[in-house]
N, C-alpha and C positions, 0 to 999 in steps of 0.2 A: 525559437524553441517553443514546443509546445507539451502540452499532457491531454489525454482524453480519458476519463474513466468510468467506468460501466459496473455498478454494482449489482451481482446478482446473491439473492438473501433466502435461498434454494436449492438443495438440487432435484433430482429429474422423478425423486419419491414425493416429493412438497415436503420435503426434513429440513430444519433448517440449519446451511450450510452454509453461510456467509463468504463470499469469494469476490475478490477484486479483479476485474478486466482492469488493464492500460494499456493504452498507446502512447508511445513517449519517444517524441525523435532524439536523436542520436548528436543531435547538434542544433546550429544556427549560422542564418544569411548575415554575412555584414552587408554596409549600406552601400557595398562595390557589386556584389552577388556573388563574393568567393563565401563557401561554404566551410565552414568551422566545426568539428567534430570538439565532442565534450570526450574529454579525459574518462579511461575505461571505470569501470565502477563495479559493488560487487552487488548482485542481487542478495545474496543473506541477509548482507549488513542494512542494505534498503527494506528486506522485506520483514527485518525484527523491529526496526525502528518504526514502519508504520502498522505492522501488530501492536507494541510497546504503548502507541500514540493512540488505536483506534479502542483497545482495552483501558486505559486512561481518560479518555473520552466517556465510553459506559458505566466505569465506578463514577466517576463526575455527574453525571443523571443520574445514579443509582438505578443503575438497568444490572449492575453484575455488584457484587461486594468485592471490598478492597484487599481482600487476600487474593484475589485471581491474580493483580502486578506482581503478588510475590511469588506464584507459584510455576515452578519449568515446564519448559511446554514439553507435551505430552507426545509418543511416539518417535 
């Protein structure tokens, strides 16, 4: 199983727009070469939890104040 990630801290005006590339396979080889798919999963719940992580991360350096973890995302 692997992840590849590609952060782009831009978009196509120079604003900055923070956005995650991944590649992320869908499973793994056992050590016979049958191929094992990982249980479906939900993109939301992955993608609040590493918003959740990467905003917790920035009040931590004091790059953002710690009312942005309390505040609902917007849109």
């Amino acid at each position: 199983m692997g992840i590849v990630l590609c952060l782009q801290t831009h978009g196509s005006l120079l604003n900055w727009q923070p956005l995650v590339h991944a590649l992320v396979t869908d499973g793994g080889f056992q050590p016979d070469g049958m191929f094992v798919r990982l249980p479906p999963h939900s993109t939301e719940v992955i993608t609040e939890a590493f918003q959740r992580g990467v905003l917790k991360l920035f009040v931590e350096r004091e790059l953002f104040e710690p009312e942005v973890l309390r505040q609902p995302e917007a849109g």
